[in-house]
Backbone as CSV, one residue per row, in Angstrom:
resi,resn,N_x,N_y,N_z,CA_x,CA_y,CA_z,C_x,C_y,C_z
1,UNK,72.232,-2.553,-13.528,71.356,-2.464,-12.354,71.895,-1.387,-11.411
2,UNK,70.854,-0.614,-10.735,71.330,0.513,-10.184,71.612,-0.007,-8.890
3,UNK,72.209,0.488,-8.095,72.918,-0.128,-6.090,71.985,-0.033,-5.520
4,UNK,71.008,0.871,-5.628,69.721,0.992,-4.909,68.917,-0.583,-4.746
5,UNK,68.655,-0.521,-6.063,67.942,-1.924,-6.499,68.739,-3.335,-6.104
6,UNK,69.898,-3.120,-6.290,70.698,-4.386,-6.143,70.741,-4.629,-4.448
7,UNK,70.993,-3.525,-3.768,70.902,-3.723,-2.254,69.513,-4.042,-1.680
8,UNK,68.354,-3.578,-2.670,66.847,-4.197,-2.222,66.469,-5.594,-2.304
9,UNK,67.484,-5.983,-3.167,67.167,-7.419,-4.184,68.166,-8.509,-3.094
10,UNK,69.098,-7.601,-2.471,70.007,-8.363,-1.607,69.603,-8.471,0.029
11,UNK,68.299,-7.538,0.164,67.959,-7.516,1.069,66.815,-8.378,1.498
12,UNK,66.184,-8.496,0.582,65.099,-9.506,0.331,65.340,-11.149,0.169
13,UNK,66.346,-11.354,0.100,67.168,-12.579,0.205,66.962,-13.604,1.588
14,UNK,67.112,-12.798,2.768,66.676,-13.896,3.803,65.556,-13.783,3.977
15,UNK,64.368,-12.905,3.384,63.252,-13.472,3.815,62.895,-14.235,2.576
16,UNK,63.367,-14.378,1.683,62.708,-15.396,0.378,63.322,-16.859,0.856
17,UNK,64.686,-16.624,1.748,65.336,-18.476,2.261,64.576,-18.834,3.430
18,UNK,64.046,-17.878,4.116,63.188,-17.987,5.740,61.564,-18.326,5.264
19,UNK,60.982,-18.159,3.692,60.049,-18.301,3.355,59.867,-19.874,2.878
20,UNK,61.082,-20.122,2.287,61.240,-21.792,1.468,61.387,-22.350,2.775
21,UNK,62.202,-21.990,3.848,62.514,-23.092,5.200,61.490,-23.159,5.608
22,UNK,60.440,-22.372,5.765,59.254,-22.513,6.533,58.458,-23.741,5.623
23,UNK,58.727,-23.302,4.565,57.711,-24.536,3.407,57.817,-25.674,3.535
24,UNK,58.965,-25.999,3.763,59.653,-27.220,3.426,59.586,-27.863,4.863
25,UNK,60.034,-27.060,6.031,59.530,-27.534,7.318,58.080,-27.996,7.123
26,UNK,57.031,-27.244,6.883,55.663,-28.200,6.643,55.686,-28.817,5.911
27,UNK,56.178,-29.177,5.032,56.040,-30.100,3.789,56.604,-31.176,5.183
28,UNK,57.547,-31.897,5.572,58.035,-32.464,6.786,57.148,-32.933,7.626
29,UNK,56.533,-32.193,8.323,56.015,-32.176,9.312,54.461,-32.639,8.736
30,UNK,53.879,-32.370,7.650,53.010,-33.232,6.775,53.086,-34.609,6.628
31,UNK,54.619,-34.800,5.974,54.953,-36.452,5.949,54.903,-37.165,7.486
32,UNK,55.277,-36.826,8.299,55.563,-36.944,9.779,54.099,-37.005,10.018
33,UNK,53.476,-36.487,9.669,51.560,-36.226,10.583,50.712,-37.672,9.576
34,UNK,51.312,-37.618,8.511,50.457,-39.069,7.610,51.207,-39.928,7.994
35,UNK,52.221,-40.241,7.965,53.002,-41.388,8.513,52.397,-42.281,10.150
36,UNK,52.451,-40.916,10.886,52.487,-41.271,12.264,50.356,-41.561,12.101
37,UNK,49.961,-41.282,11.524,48.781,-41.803,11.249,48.297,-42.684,10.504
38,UNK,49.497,-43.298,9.717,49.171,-44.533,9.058,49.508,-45.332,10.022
39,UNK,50.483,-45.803,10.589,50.671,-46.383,11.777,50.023,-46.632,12.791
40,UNK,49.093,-45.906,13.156,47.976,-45.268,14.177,46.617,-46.759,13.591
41,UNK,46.456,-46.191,12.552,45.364,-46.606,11.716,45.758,-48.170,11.973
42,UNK,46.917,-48.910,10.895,47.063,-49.849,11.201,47.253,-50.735,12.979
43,UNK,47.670,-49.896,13.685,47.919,-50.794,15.040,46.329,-50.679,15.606
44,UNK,45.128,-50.060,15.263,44.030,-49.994,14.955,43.661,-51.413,14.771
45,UNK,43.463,-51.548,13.807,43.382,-52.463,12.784,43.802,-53.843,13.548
46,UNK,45.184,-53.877,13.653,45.570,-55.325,14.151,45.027,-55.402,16.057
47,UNK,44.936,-54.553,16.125,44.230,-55.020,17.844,42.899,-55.563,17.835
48,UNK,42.309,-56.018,16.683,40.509,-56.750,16.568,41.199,-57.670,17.329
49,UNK,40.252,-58.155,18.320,40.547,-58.972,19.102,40.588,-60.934,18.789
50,UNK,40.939,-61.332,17.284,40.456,-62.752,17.042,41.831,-63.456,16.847
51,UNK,43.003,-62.948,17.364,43.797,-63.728,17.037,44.361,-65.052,17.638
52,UNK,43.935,-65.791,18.863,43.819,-66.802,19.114,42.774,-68.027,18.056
53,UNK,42.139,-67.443,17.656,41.676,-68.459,16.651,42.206,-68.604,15.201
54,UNK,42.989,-67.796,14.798,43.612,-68.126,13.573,44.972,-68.507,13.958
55,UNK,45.386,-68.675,15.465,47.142,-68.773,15.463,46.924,-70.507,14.587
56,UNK,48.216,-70.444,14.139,48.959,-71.484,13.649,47.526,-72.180,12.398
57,UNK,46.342,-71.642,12.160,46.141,-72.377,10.946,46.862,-71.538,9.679
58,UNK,47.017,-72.552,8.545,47.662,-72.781,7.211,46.580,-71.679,6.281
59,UNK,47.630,-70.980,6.245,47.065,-70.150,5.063,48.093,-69.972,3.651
60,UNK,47.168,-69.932,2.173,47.986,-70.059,1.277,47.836,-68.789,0.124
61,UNK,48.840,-68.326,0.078,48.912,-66.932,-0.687,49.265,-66.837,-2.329
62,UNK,49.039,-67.017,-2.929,48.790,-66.782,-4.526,48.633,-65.515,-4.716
63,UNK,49.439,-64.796,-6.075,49.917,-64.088,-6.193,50.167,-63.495,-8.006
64,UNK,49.192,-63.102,-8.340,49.209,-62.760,-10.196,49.904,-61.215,-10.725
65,UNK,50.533,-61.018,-11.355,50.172,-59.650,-12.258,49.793,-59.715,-13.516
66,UNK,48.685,-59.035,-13.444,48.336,-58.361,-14.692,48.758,-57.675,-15.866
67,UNK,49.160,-58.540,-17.049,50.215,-57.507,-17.982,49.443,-57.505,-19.291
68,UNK,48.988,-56.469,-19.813,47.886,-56.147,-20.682,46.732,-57.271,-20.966
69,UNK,46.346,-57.191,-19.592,44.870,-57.889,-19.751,45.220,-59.361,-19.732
70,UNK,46.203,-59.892,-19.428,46.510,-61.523,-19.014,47.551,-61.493,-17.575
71,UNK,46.690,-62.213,-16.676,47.444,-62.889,-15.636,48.670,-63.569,-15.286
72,UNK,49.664,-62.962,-15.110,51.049,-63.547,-15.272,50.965,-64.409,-13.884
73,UNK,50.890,-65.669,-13.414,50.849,-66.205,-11.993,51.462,-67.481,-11.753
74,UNK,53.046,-67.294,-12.495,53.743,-68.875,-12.247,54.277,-67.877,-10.650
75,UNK,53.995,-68.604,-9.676,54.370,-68.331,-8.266,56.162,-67.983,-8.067
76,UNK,56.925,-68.607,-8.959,58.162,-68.196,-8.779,58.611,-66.965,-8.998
77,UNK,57.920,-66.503,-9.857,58.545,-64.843,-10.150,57.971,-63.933,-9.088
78,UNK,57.105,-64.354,-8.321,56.560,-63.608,-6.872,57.450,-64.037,-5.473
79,UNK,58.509,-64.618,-5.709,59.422,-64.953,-4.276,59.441,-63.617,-3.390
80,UNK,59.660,-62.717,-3.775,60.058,-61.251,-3.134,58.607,-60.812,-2.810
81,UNK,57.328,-60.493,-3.179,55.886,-60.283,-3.283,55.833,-61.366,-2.123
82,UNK,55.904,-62.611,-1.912,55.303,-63.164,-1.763,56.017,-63.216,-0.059
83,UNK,57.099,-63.220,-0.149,58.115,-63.358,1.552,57.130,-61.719,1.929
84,UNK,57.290,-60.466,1.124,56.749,-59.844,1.682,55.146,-59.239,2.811
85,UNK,54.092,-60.660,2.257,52.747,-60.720,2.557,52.910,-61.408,3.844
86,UNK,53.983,-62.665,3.237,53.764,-64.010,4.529,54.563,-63.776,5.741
87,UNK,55.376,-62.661,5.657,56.058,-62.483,6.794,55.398,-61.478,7.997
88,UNK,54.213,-60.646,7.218,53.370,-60.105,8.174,51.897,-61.463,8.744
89,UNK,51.565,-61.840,7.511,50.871,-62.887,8.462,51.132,-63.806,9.289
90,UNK,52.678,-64.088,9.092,53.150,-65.275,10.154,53.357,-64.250,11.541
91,UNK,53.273,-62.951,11.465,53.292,-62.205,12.640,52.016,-62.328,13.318
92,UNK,50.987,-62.837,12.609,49.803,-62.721,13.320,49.721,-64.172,13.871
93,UNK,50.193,-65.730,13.536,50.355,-66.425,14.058,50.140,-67.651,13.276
94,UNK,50.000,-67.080,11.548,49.526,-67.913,10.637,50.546,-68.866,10.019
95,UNK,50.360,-69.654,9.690,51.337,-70.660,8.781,51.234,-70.454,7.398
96,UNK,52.366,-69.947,6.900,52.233,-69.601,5.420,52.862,-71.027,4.706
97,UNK,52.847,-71.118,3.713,53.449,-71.949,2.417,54.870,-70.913,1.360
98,UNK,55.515,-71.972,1.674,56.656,-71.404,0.548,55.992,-71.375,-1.210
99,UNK,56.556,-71.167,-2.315,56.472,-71.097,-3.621,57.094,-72.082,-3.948
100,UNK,58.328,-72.543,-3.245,58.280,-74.140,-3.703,57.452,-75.388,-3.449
101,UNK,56.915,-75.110,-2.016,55.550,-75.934,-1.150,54.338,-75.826,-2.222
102,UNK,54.466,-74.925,-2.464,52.906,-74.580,-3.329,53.115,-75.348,-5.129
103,UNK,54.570,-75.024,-5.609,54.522,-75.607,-6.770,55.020,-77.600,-6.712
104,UNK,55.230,-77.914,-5.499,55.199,-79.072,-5.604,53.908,-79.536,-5.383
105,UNK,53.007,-78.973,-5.000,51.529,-79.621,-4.395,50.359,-79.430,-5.468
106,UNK,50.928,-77.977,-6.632,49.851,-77.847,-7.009,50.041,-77.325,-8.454
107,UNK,49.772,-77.575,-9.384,49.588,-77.721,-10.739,49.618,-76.301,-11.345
108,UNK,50.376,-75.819,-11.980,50.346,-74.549,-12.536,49.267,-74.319,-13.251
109,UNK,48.871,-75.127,-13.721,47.635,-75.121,-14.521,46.268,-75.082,-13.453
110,UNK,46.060,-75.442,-12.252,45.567,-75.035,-11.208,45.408,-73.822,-11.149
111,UNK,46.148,-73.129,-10.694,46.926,-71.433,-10.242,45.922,-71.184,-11.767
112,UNK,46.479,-71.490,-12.575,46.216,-70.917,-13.911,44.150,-70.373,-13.831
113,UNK,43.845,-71.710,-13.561,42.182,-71.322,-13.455,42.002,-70.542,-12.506
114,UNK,42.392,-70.823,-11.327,42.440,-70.018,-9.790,42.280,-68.428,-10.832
115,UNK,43.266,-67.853,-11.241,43.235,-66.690,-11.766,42.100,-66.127,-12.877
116,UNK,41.704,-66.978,-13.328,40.603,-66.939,-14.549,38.973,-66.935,-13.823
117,UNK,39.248,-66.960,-12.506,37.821,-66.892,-11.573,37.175,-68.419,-11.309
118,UNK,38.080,-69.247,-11.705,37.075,-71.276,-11.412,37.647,-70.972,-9.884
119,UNK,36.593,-70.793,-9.035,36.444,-71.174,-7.624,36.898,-72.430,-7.252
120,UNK,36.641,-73.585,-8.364,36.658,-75.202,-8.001,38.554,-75.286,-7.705
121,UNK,39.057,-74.346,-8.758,40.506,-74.348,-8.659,41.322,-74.056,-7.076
122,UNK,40.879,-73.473,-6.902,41.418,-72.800,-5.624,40.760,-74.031,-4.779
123,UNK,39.825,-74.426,-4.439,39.386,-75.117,-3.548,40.196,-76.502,-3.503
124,UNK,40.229,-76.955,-4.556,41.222,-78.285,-5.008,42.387,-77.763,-4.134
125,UNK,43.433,-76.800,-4.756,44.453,-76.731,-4.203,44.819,-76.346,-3.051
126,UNK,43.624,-75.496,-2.125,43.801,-75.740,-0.521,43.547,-76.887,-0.288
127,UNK,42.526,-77.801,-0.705,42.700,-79.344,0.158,43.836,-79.556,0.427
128,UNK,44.261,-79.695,-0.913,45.582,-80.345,-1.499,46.867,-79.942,-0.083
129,UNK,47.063,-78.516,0.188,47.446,-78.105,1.066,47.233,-78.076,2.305
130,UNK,45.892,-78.383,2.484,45.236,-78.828,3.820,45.144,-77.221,4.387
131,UNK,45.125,-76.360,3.128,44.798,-74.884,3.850,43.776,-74.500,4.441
132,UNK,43.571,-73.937,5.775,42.340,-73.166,6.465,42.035,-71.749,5.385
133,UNK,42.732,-71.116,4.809,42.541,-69.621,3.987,43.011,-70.298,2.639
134,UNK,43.063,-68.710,1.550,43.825,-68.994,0.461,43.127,-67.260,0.548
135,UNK,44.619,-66.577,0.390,44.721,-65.672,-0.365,45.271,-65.090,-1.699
136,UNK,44.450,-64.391,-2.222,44.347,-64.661,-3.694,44.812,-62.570,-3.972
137,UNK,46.260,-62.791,-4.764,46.687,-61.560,-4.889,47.364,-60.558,-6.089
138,UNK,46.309,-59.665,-7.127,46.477,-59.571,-7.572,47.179,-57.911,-8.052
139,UNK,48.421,-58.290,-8.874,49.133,-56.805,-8.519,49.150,-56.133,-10.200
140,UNK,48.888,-54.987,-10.204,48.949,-54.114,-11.389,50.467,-53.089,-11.213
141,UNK,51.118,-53.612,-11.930,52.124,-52.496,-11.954,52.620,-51.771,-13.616
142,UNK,52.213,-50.483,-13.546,52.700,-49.680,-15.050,53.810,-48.726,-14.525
143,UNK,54.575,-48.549,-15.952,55.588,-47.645,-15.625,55.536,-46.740,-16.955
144,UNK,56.183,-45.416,-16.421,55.683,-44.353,-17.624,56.666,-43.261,-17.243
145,UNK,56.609,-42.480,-18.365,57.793,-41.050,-18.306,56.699,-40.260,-18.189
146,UNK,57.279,-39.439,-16.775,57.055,-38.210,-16.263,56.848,-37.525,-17.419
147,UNK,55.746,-36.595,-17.797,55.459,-35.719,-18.702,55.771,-34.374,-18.946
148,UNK,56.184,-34.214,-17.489,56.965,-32.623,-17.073,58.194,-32.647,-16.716
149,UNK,59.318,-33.560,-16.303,60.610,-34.389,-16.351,61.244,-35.331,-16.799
150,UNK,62.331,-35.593,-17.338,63.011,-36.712,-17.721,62.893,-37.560,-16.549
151,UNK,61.969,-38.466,-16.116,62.485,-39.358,-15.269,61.465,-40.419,-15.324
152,UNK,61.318,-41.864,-15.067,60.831,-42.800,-15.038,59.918,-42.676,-13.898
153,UNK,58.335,-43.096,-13.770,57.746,-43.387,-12.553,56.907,-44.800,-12.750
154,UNK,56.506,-45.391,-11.437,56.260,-46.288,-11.829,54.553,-46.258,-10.564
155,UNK,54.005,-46.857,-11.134,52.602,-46.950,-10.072,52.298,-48.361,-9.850
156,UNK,51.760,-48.629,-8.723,51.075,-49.900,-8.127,50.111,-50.246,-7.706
157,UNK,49.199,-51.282,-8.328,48.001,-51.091,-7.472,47.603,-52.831,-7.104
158,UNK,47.148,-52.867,-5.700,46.741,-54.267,-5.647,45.455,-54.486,-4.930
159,UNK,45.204,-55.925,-5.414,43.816,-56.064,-4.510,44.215,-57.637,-4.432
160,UNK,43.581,-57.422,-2.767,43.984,-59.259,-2.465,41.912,-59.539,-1.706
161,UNK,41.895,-61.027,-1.823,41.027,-61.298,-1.388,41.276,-62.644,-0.582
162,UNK,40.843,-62.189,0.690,40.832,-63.910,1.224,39.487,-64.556,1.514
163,UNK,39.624,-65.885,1.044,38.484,-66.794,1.497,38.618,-67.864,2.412
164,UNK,37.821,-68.667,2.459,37.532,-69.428,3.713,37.637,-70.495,3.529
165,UNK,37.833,-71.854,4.017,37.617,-73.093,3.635,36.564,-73.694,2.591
166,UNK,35.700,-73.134,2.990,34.067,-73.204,1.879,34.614,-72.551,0.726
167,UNK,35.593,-71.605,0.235,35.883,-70.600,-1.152,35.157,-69.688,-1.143
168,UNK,34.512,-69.294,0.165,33.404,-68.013,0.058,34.465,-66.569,1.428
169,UNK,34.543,-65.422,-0.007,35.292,-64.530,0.115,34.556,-64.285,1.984
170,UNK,35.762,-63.728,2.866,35.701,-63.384,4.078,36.147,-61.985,4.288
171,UNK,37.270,-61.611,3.335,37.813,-60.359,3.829,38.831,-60.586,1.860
172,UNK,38.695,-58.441,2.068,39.507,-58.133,0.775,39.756,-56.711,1.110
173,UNK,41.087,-56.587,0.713,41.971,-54.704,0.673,42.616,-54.636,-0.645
174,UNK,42.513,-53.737,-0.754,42.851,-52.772,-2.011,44.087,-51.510,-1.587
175,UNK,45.774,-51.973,-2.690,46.180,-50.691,-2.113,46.948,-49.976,-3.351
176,UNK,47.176,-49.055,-3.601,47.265,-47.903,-4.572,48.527,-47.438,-3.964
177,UNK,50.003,-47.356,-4.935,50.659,-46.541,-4.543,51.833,-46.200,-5.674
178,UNK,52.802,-44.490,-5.673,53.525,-44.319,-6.899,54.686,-43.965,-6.431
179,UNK,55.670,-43.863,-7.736,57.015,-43.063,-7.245,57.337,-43.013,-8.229
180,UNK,58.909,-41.770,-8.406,59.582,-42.171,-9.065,60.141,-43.275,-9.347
181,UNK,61.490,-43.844,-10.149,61.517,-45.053,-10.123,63.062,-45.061,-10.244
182,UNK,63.909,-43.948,-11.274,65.189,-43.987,-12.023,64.686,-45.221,-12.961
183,UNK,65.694,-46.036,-13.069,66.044,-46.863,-13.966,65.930,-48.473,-13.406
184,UNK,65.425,-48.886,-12.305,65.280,-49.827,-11.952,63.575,-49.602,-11.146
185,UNK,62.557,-49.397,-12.763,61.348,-49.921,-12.535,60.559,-50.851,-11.521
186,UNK,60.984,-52.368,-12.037,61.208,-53.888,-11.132,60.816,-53.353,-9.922
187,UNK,62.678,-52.514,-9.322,62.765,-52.642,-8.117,61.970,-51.648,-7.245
188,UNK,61.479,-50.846,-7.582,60.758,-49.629,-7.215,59.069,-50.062,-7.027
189,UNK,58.706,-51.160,-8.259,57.505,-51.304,-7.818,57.479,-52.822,-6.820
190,UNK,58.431,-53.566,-5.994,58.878,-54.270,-5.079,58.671,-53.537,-3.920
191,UNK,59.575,-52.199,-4.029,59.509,-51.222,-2.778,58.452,-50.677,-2.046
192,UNK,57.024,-50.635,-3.532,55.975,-49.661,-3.099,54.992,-51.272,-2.355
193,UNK,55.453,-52.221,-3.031,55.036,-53.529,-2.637,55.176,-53.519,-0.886
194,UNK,56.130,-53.945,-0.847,56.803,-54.065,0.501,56.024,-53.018,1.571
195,UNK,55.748,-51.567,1.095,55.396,-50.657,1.667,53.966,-50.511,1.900
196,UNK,52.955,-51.583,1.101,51.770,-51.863,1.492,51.402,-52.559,2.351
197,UNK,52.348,-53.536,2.298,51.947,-54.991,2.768,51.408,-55.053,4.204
198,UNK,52.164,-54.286,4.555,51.320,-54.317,6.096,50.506,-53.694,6.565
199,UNK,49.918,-52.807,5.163,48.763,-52.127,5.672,47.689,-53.261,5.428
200,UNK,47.783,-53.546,3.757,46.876,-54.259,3.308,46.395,-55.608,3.998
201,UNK,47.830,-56.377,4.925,47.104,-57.433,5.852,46.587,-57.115,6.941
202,UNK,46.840,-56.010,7.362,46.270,-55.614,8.733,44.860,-55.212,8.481
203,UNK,44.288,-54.566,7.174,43.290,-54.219,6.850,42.193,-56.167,6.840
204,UNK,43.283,-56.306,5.871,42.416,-58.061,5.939,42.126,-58.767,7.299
205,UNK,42.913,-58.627,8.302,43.035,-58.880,9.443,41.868,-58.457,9.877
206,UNK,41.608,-57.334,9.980,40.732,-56.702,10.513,39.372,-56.861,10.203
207,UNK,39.131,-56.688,8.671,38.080,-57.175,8.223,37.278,-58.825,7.976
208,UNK,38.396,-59.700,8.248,38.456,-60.986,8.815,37.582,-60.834,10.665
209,UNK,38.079,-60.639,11.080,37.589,-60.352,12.862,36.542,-59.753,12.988
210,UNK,36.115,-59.270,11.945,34.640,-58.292,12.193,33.300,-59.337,11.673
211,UNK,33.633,-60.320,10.925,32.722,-61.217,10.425,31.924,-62.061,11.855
212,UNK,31.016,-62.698,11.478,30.271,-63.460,12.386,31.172,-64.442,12.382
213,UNK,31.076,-65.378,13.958,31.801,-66.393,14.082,31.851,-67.501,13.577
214,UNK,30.571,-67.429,12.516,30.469,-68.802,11.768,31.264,-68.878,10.832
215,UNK,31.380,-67.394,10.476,31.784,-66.963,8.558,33.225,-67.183,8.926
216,UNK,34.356,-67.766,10.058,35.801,-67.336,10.113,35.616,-68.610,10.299
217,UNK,35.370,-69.414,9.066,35.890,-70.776,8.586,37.407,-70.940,8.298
């Protein structure tokens, strides 16, 4: 290489590092602008004005995944899923049920229809609980190798629906989310879990409060 060239090639150097800093500063300042607007959105959301009427009634959260086309929904393997949902609704003023509360009261084989769509199921086992709600929550999680990297990712998708004392749906959110993963799959799709949860109840929240006053059985 001739000195000419090598001193052009050396000269061009801070504006190719002043070109990536600038990138990467917006790339930043992107995450920072969706963030601070997801937040936005949700405190949105939770200011519907109905929360004196749901403080302190009993709501009961059920909880399935989907693993090639069958419902996995013994409630114990959702302890972590499940602290994660009830700890935003007990922020709103609700009374949740533990997974041991729920499997002493109610028949796995219950849960079992609950998931298969028998309405009668679910209704039995809020009596049973003396629940005002029952939310019903179902999570898709796949994991797969990156096609352009060695690395594990894993995706999440859920949809919860809540109903009413009657078993007639009131409010339902849907939430979609991915990552890498490394080597602890499990824990990664827990994380993207955790990282919905308070959108997806605040969304239910919300769409709960917008109903007529009859329908917030």
């Amino acid at each position: 290489m001739r000195l000419r060239d090598l001193l052009l090639m050396l000269g061009a150097l801070p504006l190719v590092a002043g070109a990536q800093g600038f990138k990467f500063s917006n790339e930043d300042q992107g995450q920072e602008a969706a963030k601070a607007e997801r937040q936005q959105r949700i405190a949105t959301q939770l200011s519907t004005p109905c929360r004196e009427q749901i403080r302190n009634r009993k709501i009961m959260v059920l909880i399935g995944e989907e693993v090639n086309g069958v419902v996995q929904a013994r409630q114990a393997a959702f302890s972590p899923h499940l602290d994660a949902i009830n700890e935003r609704l007990r922020r709103l003023g609700l009374r949740t049920y533990s997974p041991e509360e729920i499997r002493k009261q109610v028949a796995q084989a219950e849960i079992d229809a609950y998931f298969k769509n028998n309405p009668d199921a679910a209704l039995s086992a809020a009596r049973r609980l003396a629940a005002n709600y029952t939310l019903k929550g179902l999570i898709s999680a796949r994991a797969m190798r990156n096609p352009m990297i060695p690395v594990n990712q894993v995706a999440v998708s859920m949809h919860f629906v809540l109903t009413g004392s009657d078993g007639r749906p009131v409010a339902q959110a849907e939430a979609k989310s991915q990552s890498y993963s490394g080597a602890d799959v499990q824990g990664m799709a827990l994380t993207l879990i955790n990282e919905q949860a308070e959108e997806v109840v605040a969304k239910l929240y919300s769409e709960y409060c917008q109903q007529p006053v009859g329908r917030r059985k």
